[in-house]
Backbone bond lengths (Angstrom), bond angles and torsions (degrees), N, CA, C in turn:
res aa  C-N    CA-C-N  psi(-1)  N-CA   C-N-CA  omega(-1)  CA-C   N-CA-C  phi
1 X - - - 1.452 - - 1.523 108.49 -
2 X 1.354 115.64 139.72 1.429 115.24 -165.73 1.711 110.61 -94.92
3 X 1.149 136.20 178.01 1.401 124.75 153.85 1.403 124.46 -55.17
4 X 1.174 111.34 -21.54 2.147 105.49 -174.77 1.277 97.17 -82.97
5 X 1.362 131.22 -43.48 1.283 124.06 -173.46 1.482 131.77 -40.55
6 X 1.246 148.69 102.20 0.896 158.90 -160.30 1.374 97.54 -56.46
7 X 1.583 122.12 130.43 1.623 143.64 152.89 0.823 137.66 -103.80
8 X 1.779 136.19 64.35 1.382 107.53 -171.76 1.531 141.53 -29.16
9 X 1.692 99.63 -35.48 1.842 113.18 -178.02 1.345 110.47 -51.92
10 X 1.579 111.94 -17.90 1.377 108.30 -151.42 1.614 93.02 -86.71
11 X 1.393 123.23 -19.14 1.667 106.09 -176.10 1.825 103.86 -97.51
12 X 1.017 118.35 8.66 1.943 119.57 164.92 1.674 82.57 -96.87
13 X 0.750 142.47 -14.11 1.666 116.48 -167.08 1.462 117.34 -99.76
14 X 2.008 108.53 103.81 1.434 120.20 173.96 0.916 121.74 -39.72
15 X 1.325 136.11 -39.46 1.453 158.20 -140.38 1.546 109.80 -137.76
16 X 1.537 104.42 143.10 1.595 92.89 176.74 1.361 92.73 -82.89
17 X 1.411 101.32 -171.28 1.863 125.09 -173.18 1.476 102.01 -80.10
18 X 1.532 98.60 128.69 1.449 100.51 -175.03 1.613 93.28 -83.68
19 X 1.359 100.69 151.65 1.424 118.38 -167.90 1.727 121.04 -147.47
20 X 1.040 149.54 -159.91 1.243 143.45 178.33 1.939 103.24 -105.20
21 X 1.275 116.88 -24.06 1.132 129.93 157.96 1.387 127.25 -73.45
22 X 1.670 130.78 -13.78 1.423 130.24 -163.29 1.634 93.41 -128.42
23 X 1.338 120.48 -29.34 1.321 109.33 -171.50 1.463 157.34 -37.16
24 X 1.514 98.69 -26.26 1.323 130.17 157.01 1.992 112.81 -52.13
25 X 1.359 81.11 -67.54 1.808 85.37 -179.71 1.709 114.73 -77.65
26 X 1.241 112.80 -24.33 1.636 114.20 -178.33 1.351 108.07 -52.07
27 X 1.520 122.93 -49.35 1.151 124.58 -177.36 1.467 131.96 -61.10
28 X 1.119 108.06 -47.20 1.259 124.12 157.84 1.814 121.73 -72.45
29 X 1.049 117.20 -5.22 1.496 131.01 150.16 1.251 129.66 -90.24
30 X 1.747 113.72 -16.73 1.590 107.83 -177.54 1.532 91.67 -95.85
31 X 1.632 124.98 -33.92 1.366 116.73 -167.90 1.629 114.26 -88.54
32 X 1.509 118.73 24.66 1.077 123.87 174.72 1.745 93.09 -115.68
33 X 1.150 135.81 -19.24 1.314 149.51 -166.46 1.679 97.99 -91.24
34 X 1.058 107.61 -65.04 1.578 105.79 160.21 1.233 118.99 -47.68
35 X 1.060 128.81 -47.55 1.647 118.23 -174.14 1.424 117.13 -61.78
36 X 1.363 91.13 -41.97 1.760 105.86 179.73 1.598 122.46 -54.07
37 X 1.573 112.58 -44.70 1.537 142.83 177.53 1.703 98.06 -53.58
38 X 1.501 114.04 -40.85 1.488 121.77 -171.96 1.497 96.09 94.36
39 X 1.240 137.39 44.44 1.576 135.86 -159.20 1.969 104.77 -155.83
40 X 1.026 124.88 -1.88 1.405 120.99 143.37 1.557 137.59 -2.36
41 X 1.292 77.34 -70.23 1.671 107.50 -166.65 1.862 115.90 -48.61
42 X 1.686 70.41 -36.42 2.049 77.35 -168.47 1.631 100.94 -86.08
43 X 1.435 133.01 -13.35 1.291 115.92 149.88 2.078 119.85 -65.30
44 X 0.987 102.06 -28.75 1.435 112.94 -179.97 1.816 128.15 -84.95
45 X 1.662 100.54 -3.12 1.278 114.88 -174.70 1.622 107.79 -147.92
46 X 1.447 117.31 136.98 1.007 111.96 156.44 1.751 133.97 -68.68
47 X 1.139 150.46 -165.70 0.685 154.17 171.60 1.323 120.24 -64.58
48 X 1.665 105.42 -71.08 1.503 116.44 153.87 1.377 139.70 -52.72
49 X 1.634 103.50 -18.52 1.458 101.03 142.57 1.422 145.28 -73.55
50 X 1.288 103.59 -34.85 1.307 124.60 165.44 1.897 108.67 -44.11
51 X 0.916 93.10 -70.01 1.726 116.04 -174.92 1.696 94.90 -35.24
52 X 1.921 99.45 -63.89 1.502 89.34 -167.30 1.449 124.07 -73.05
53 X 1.585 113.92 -17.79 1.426 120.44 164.58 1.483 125.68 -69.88
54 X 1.408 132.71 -15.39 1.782 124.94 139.10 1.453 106.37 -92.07
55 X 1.068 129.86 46.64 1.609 111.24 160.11 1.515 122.02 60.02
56 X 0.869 96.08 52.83 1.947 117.71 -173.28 1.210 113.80 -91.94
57 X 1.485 107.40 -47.92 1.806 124.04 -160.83 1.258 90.67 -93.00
58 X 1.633 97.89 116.89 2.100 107.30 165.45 1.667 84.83 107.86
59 X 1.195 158.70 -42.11 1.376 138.67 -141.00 1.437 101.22 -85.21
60 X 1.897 131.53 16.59 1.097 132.96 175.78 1.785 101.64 -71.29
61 X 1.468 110.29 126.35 1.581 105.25 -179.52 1.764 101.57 -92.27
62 X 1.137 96.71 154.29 1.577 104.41 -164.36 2.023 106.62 -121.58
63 X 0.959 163.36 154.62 0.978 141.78 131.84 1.356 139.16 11.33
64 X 1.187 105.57 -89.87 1.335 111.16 164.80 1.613 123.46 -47.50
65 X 1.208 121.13 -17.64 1.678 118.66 157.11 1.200 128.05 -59.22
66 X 1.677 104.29 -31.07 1.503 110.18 -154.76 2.091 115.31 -78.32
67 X 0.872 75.69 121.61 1.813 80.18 -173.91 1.258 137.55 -46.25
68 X 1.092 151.36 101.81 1.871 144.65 -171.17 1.596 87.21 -56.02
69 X 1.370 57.82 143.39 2.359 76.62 157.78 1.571 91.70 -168.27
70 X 1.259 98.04 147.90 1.486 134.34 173.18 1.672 128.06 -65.70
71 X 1.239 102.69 134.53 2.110 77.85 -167.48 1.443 74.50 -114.70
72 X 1.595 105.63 -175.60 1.564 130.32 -166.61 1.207 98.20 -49.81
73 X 1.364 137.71 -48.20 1.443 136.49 -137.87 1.643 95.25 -106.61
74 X 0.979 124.71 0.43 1.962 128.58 176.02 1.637 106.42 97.63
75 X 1.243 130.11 -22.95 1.317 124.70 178.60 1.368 100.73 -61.76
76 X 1.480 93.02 155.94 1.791 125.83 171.90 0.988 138.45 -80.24
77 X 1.108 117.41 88.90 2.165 100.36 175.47 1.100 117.57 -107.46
78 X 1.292 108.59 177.19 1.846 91.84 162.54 1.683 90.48 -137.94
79 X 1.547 89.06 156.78 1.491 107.75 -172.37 1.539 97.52 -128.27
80 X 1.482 123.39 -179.70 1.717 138.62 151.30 1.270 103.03 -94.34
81 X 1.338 86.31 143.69 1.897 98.75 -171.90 1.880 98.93 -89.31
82 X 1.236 116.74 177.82 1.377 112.50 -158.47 1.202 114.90 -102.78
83 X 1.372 109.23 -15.42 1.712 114.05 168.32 1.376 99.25 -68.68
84 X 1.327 140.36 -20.75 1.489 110.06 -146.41 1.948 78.11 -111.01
85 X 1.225 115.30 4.78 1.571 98.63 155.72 1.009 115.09 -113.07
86 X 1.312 132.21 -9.83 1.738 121.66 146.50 1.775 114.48 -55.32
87 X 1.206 102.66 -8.12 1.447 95.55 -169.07 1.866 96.84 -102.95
88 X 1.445 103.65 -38.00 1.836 92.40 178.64 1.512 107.15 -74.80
89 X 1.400 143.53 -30.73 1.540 133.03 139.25 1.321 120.52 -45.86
90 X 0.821 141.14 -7.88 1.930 142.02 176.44 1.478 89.57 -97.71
91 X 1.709 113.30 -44.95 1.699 101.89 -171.43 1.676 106.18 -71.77
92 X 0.999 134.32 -25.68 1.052 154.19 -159.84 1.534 103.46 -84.72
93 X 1.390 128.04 -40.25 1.308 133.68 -169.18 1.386 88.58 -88.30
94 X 1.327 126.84 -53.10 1.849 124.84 -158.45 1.679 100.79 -67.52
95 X 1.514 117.65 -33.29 1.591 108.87 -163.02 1.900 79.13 -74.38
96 X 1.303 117.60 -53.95 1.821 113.55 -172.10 1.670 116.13 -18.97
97 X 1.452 99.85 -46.63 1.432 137.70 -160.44 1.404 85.91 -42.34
98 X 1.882 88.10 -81.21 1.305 111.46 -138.61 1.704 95.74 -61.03
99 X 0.858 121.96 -38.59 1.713 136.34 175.68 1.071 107.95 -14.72
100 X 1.813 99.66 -86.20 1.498 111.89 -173.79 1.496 112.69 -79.37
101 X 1.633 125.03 19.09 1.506 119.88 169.15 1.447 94.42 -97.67
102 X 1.270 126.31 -29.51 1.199 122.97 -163.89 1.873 105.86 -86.31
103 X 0.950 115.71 -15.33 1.659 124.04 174.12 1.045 96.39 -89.78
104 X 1.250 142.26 -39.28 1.975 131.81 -164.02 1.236 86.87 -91.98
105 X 1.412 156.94 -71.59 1.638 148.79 157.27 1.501 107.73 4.45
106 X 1.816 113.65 -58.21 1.485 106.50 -159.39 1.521 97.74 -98.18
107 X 1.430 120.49 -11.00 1.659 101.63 -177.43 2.012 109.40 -94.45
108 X 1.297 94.54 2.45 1.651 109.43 168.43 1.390 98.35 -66.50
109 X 1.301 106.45 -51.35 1.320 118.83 -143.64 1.663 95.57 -73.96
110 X 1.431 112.71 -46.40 1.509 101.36 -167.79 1.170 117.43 -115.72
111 X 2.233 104.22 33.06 1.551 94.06 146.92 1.487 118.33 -108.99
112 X 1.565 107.88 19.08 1.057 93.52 172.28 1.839 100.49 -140.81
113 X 1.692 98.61 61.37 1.402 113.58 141.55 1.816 132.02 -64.19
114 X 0.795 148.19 134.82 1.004 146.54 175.28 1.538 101.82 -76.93
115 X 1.351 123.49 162.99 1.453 134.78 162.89 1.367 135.71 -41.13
116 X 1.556 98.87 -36.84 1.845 130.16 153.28 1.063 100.96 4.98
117 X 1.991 96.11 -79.90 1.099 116.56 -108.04 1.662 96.53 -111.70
């Protein structure tokens, strides 16, 4: 494909086309492009790191966690306390996060492959 040829890809694309000619600067242009987006991280972390660096891994509540409490009349129940379901919706929002940061990261990335590649 020549330069006159019309590309749509070419007006979504942050970055020029990494190439054997741009490579030097691409890199250091896509990971300044990432930083900016707020989307870095997920080139710099796996998933399972991610998870274990906000406190993800273990916050599954189990039975035996769940707390008695007393109702008006003296009987026992046990219920889940309410932080720890603000916390499986918080876990729930951060894995979302990382998801769709980690798809806009890789579809940056491979629309502006060069032909190369």
């Amino acid at each position: 494909m020549d330069a006159t040829t019309y590309n749509p890809m070419a007006r979504k694309r942050p970055l020029p086309l990494l190439s054997s000619g741009t490579h030097a600067q691409w890199f250091q242009l896509a990971r300044h492009h990432f930083k900016k987006e707020g989307i870095l991280y997920v080139l710099e972390t796996t998933r399972d790191e991610y998870r274990l660096a906000k406190g993800m891994i273990g916050l599954q509540m189990s039975d035996k966690s769940k707390t008695p409490e007393s109702t008006p009349d003296g009987e026992s129940t046990t219920s889940s306390s309410t932080p720890t379901m603000v916390k499986e919706a918080e876990r729930a929002d951060l894995l979302a996060k990382w998801e769709r940061d980690d798809a806009s990261a890789t579809y940056t990335m491979l629309i502006c492959l060069g032909d190369f590649d």
